[in-house]
C-alpha positions as CSV (number, residue, x, y, z in Angstrom):
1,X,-94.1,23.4,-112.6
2,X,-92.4,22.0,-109.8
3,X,-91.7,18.1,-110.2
4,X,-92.2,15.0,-108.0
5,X,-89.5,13.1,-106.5
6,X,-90.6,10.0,-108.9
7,X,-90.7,12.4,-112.1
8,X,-87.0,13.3,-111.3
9,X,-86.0,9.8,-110.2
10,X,-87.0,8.8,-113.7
11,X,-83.8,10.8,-115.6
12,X,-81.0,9.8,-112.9
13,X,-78.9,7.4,-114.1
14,X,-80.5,4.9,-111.2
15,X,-77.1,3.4,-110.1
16,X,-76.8,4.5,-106.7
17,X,-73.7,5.1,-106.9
18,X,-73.6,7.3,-103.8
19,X,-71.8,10.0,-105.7
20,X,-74.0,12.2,-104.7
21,X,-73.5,12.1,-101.1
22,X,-76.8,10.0,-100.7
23,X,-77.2,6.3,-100.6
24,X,-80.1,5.8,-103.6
25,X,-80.4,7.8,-106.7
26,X,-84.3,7.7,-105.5
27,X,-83.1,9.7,-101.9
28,X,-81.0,12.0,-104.1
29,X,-84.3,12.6,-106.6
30,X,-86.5,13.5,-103.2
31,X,-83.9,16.1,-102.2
32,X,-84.1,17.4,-105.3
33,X,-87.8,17.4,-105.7
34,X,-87.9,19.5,-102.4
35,X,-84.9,21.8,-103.7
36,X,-82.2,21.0,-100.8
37,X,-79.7,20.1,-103.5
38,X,-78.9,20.8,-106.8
39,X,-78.5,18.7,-109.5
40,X,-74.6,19.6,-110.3
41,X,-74.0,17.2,-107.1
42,X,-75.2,14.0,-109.7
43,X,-71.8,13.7,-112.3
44,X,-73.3,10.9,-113.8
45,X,-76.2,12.6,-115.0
46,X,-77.3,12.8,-119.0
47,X,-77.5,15.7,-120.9
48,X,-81.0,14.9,-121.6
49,X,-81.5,14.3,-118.0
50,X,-79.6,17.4,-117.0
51,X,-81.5,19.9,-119.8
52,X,-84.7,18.2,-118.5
53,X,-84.2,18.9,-114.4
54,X,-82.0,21.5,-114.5
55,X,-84.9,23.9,-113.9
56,X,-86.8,22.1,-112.1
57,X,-84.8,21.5,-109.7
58,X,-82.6,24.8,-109.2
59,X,-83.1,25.6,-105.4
60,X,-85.8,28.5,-105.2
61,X,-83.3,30.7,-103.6
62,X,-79.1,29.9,-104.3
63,X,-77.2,28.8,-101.7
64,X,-73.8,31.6,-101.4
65,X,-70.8,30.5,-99.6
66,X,-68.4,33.7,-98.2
67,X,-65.2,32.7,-97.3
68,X,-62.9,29.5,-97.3
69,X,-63.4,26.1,-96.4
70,X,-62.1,26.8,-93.1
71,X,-64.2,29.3,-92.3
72,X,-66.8,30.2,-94.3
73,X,-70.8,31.7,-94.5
74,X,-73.4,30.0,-96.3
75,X,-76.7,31.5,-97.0
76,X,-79.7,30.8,-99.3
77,X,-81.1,27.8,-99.8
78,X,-84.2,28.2,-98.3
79,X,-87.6,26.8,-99.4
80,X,-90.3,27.9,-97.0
81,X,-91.6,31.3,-96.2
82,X,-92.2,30.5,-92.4
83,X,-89.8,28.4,-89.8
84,X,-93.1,26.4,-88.6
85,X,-93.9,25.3,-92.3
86,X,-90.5,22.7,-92.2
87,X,-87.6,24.7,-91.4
88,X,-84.9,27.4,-92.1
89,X,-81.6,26.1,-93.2
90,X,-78.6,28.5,-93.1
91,X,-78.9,31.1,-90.1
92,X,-77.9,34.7,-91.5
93,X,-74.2,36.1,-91.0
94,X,-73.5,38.5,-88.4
95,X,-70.7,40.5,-89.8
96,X,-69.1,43.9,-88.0
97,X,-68.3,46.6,-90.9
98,X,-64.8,48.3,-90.2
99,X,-64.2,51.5,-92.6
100,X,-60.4,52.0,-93.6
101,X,-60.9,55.4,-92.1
102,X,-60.5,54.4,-88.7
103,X,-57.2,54.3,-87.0
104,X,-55.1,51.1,-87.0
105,X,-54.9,50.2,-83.4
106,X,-58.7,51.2,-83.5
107,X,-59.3,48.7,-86.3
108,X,-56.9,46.4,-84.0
109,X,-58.6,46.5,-81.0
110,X,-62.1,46.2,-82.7
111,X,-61.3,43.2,-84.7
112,X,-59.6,40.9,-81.8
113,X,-62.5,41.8,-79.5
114,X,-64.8,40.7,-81.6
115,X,-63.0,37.6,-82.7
116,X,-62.4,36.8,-79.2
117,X,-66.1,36.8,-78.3
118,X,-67.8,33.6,-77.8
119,X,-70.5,32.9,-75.8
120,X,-72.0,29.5,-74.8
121,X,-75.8,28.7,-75.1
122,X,-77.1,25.5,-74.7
123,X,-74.1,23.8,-75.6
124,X,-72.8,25.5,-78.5
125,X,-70.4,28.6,-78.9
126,X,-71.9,31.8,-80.7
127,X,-70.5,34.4,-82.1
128,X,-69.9,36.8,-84.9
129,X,-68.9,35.6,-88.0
130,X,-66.9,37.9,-89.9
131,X,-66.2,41.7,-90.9
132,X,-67.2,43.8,-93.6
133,X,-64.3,46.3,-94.6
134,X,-65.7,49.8,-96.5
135,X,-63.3,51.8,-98.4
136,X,-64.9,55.1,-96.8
137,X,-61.8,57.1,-97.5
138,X,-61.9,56.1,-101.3
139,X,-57.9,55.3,-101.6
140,X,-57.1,51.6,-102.3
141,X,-54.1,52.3,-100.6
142,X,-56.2,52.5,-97.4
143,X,-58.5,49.7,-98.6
144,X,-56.0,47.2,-98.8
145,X,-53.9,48.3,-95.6
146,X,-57.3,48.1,-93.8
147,X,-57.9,44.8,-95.2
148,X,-54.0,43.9,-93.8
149,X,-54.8,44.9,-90.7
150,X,-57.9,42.6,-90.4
151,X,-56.3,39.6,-92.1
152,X,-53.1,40.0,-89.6
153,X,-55.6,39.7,-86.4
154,X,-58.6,36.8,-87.9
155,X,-59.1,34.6,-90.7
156,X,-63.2,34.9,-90.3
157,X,-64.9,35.7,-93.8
158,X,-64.8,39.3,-95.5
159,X,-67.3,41.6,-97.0
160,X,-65.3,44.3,-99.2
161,X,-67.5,47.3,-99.8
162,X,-65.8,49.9,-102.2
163,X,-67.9,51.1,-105.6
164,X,-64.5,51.7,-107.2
165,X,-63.4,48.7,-109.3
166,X,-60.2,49.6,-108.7
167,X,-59.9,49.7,-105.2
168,X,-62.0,46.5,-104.9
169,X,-59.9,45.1,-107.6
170,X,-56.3,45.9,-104.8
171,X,-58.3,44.9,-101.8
172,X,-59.1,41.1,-103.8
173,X,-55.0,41.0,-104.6
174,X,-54.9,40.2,-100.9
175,X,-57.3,38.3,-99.9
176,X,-59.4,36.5,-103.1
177,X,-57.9,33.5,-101.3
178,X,-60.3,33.4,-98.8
179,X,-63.2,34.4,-100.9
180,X,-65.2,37.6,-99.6
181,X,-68.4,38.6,-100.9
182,X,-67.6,41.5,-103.1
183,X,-70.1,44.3,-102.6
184,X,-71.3,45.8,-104.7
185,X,-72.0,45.5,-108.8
186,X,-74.3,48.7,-109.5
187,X,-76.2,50.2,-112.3
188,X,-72.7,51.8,-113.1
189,X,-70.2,49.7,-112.4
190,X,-71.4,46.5,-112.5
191,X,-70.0,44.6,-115.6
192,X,-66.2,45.7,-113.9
193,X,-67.8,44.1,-110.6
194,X,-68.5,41.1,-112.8
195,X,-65.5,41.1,-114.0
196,X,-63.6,40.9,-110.9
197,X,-65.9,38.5,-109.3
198,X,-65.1,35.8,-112.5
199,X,-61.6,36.8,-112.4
200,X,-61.0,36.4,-108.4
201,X,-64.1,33.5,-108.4
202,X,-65.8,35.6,-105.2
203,X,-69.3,36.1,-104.6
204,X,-70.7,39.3,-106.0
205,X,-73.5,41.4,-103.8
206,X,-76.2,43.4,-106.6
207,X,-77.4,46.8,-105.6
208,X,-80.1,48.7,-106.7
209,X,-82.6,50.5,-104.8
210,X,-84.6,52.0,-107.8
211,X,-87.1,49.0,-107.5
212,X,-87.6,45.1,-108.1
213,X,-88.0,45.5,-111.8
214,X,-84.6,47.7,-112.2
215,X,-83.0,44.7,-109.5
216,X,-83.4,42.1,-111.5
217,X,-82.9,43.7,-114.8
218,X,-79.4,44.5,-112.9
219,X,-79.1,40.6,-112.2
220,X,-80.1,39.2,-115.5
221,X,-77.3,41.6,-116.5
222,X,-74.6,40.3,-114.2
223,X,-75.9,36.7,-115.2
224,X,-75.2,37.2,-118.9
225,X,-71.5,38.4,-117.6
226,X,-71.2,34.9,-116.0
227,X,-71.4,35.8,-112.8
228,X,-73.5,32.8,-110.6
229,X,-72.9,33.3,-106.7
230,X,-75.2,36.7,-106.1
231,X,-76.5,38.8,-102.8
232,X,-79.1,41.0,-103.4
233,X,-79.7,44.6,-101.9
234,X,-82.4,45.8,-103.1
235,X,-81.9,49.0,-100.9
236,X,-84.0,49.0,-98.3
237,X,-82.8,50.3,-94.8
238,X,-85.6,51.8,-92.3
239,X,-88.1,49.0,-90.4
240,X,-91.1,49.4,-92.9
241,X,-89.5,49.4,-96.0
242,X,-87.1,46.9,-95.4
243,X,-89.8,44.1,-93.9
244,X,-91.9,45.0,-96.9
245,X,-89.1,44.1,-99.8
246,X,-87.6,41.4,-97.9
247,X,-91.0,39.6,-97.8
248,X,-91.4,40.5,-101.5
249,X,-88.2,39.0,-102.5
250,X,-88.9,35.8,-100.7
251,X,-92.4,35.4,-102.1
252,X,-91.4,36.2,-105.7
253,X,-88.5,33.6,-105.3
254,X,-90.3,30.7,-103.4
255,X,-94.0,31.1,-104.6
256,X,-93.2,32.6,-108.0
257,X,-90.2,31.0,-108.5
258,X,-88.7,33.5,-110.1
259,X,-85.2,33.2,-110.4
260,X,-83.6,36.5,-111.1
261,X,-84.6,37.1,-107.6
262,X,-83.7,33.9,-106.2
263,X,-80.5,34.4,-104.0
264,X,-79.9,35.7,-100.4
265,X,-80.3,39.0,-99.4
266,X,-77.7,41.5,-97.7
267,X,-79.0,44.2,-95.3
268,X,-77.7,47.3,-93.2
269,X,-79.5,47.7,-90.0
270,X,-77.4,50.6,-88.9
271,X,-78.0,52.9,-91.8
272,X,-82.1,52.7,-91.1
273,X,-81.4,52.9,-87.3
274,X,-81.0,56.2,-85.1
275,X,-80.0,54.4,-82.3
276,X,-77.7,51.7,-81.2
277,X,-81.2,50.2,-79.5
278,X,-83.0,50.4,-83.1
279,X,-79.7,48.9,-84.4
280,X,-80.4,45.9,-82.7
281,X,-84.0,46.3,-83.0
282,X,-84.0,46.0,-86.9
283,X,-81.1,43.4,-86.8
284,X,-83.7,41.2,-84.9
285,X,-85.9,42.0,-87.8
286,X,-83.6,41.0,-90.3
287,X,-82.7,37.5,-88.9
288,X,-86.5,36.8,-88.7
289,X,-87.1,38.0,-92.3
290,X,-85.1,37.3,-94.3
291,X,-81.5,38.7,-94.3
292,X,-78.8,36.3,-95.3
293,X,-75.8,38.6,-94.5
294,X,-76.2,41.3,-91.6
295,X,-74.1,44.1,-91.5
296,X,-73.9,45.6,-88.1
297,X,-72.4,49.4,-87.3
298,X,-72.1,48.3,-83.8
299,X,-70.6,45.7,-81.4
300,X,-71.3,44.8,-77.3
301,X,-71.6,41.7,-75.7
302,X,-74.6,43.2,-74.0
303,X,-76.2,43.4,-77.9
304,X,-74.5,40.2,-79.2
305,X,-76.0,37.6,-77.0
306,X,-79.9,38.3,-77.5
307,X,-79.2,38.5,-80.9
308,X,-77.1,35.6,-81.1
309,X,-79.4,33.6,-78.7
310,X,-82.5,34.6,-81.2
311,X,-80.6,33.8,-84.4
312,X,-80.0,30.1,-82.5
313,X,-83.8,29.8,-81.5
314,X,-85.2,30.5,-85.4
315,X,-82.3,28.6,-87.3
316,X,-83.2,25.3,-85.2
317,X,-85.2,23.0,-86.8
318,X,-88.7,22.9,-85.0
319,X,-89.1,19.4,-85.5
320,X,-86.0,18.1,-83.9
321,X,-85.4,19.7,-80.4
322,X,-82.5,20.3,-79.1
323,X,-81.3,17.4,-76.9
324,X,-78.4,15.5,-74.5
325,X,-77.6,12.2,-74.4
326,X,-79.5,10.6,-71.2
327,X,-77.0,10.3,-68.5
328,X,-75.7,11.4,-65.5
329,X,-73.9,14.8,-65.5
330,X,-71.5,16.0,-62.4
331,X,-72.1,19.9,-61.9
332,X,-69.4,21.1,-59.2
333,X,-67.8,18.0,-58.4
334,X,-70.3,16.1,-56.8
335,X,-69.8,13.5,-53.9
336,X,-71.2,10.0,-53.4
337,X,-73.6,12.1,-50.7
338,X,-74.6,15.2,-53.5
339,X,-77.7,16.2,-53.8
340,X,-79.2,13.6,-56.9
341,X,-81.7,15.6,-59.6
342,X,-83.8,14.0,-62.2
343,X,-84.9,16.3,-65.7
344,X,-85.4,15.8,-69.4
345,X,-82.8,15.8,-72.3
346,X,-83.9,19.0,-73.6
347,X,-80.8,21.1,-74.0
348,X,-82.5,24.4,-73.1
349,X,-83.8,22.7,-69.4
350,X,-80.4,21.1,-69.0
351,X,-78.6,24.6,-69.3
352,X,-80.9,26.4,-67.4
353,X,-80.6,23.4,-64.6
354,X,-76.8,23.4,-64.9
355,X,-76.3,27.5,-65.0
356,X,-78.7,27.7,-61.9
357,X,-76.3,25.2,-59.6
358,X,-72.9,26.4,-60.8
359,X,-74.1,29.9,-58.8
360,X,-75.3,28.3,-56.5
361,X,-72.0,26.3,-56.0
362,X,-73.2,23.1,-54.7
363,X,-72.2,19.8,-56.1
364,X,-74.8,17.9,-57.5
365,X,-75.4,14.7,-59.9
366,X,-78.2,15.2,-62.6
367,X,-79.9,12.3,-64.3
368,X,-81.5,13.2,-67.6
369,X,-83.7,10.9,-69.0
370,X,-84.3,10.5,-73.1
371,X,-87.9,12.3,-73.7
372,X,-86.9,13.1,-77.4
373,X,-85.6,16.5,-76.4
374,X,-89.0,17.3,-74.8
375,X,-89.3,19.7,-72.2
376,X,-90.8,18.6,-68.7
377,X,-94.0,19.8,-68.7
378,X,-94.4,18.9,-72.3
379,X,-92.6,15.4,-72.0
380,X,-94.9,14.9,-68.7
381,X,-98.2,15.1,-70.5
382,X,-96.4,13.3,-73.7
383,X,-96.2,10.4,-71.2
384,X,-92.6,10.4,-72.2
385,X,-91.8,11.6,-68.6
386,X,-93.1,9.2,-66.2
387,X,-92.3,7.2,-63.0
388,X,-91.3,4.1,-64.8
389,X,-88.5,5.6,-67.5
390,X,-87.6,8.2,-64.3
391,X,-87.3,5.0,-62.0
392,X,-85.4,3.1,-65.0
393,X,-83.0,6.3,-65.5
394,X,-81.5,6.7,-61.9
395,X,-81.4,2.6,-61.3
396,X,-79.0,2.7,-64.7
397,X,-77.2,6.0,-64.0
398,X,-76.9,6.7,-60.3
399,X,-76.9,3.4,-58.5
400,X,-72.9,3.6,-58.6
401,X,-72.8,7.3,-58.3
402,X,-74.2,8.2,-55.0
403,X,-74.3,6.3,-51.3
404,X,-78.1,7.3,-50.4
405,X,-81.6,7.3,-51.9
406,X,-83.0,10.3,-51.9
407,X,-84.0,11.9,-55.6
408,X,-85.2,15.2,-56.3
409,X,-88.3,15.6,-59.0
410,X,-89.3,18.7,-61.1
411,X,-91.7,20.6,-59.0
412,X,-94.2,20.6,-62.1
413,X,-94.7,17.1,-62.2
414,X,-95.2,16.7,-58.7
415,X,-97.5,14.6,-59.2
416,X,-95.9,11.8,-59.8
417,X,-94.0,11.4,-56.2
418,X,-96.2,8.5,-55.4
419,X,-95.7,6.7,-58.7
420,X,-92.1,7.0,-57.9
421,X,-92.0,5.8,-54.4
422,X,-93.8,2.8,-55.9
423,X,-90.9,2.4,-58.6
424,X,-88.3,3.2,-56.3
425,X,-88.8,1.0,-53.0
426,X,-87.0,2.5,-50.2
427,X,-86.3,6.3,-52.1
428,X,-87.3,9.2,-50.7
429,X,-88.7,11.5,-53.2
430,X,-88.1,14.9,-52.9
431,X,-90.6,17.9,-54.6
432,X,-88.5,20.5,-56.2
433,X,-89.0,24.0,-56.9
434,X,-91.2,24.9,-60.2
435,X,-88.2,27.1,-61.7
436,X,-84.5,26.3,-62.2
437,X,-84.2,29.8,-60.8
438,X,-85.4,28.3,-57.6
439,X,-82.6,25.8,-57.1
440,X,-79.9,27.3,-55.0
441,X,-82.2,28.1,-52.0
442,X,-84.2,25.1,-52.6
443,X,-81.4,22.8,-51.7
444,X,-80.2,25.5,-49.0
445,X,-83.3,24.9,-47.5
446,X,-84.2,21.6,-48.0
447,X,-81.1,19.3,-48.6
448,X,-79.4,17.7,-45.6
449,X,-76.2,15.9,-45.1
């Protein structure tokens, strides 16, 4: 039975020490209650304290770091089945698999276009986050040539699929350093898998797509080895199957807690996908439930972003928006006669705002008032977006920024032009249009001088 922050708070050591990385031994017992941390973070802990919690408060589902410090992957960790119940923690990897088939200058050129690729949404740069190198030709001589190649042109974390110990055993001589997830320990090979993930201290993927029973019968195997950091596959590939098992896993780990199941799961969209469009379909899947590494056949920008852009939207916390700092923000090298805007401090409104005047090339000055990352509509009717913190935003923001009075409000909250005028003696308040989309001929139209 799962115990209370107080119950736990009763065998720490009660120093507050800050050890931990928390500021009271009673914080550090609440993050433990709701399995965020684990208790190995405590080092002043007793054995009776540590045989008593050590159970209790093992995270449903452990947290798996691929790569170095530098650049690394961490998945697990997660304690709710849903996004809306609190939140989901460590947003899957998106990893491109490379077989050591290809040519080299193919392997080349697909590994620096993919490490290149960034793409900017709402203030922060996406991308992929590492490759997954198969030994398809069977030869460690081309596993670990492959595995040069890829090294020479990125240092982004590894996935190293072989099932021949000895080939996986070559490919970790060159790059255990950086600490790839070795995939994968099966029903045949797995205590030499074990072996090489104690020996080379990498994280070691579990496959076995017989069922859940033979999975973690596989597991409580590698445990005994001494193997810790674990991915599971339990083999599922096509859309049903895969949403089906996944959902199982969770469920057995977080409402169960059963912990031979407890770690983050590994999955292959484009073996259970006929087309490069069911590829991304069943990717989309798998970062909604529940993958923790995705290993994709295929790579476009045109396929990156929207799954990039829908990893972002589920990995952010639901109860902390996205937000700026309230300011004033040049777009285009404004002038003291620019066109002057007033929005919110939600990130995805700013972006939108912003990306709509860059095309439309005219220099502006946007205010953004602090609405707790609320949107407009939303921060409107939240009373968080009214005349008086609007009116209090441009007199602190704009009064040295621009040499005439005239603002321009959302055209949702048009309602509050008279409100303003009232706040803003002397202002002429300008309606703008509904969309961000609408901007550019908006200010075509309407905006003189």
């Amino acid at each position: 039975m799962a115990l209370s922050g107080i119950q736990i708070y009763k065998f720490l050591p009660k120093t507050n020490c800050k050890k931990c990385g928390f500021p009271t031994c009673l914080a550090f017992a609440m993050k433990l209650a709701s399995r965020e941390v684990e208790l190995s973070l405590c080092p002043d802990i007793s054995e009776e304290g540590k045989a008593a919690l050590e159970t209790a408060s093992r995270p449903p589902i452990r947290l798996v770091t691929i790569g170095s410090d530098s650049k690394k992957v961490e998945v697990g960790n997660e304690v709710v089945m849903f996004r809306h119940e609190k939140t989901f923690f460590h947003q899957p990897g998106l990893v491109l698999r490379i077989s050591d088939t290809e040519p080299q200058e193919v392997v080349t050129s697909r590994v620096s276009e993919v490490a290149a690729y960034s793409v900017e949404r709402v203030g922060l740069q996406l991308s992929l986050d590492g490759f997954a190198i198969q030994n398809k030709s069977k030869e460690a001589a081309s596993f670990v040539s492959c595995i040069e190649t890829v090294r020479a042109k990125t240092d982004l974390p590894l996935v190293l699929i072989s099932d021949d110990p000895g080939a996986m055993g070559a490919g970790l001589d060159k790059t255990a350093k950086s600490k790839p997830l070795i995939y994968a320990a099966t029903s045949d090979n797995w205590d030499k898998m074990a072996e090489l993930s104690k020996q080379y201290q990498c994280p070691l993927a579990v496959y076995e797509p017989q069922g859940l029973t033979e999975l973690a019968g596989l597991v409580e195997q590698v445990n005994k080895a001494g193997v810790e950091d674990i991915v599971l596959d339990p083999g599922a590939r096509g859309f049903v199957d895969s949403l089906s098992l996944f959902t199982q896993l969770r469920r057995l780990a977080l409402r169960k807690s059963f912990s031979l199941l407890g770690y983050p799961l590994i999955s292959f969209p484009g073996e259970g996908a006929e087309t490069l469009a069911e590829e991304a379909t069943l990717c989309a899947q798998h970062i909604a439930k529940y993958s923790g590494i995705i290993v994709l056949d295929h790579f476009s920008p045109a396929m990156a972003y929207p799954l990039l852009t829908l990893r972002l939207n589920i990995y952010t916390d639901p109860q902390k928006p996205m937000r700026l700092e309230a300011g004033i923000y040049p777009i285009n090298e404004p002038k003291a006669d620019s066109p002057l805007m007033v929005s919110t401090n939600f990130s995805l409104t700013y972006f939108s705002i912003s990306g709509e005047v860059e095309s439309s090339r005219w220099p502006c000055w946007l205010v953004i008032c602090d609405t707790e990352g609320l949107s407009v509509l939303t921060a409107w009717s939240a009373g968080k977006f009214d005349a008086e913190r609007i009116a209090k935003a441009v007199k602190q923001f704009a009064a040295d920024k621009v040499s005439h009075q005239r603002l321009i409000i959302p055209g949702r909250v048009s309602v509050l032009r008279g409100e303003l005028e009232e706040e803003l003696p002397g202002w002429e308040i300008m309606v703008g249009p509904p969309e961000a989309m609408g901007i550019g001929p908006y200010l075509k139209q309407r905006w003189a001088g």
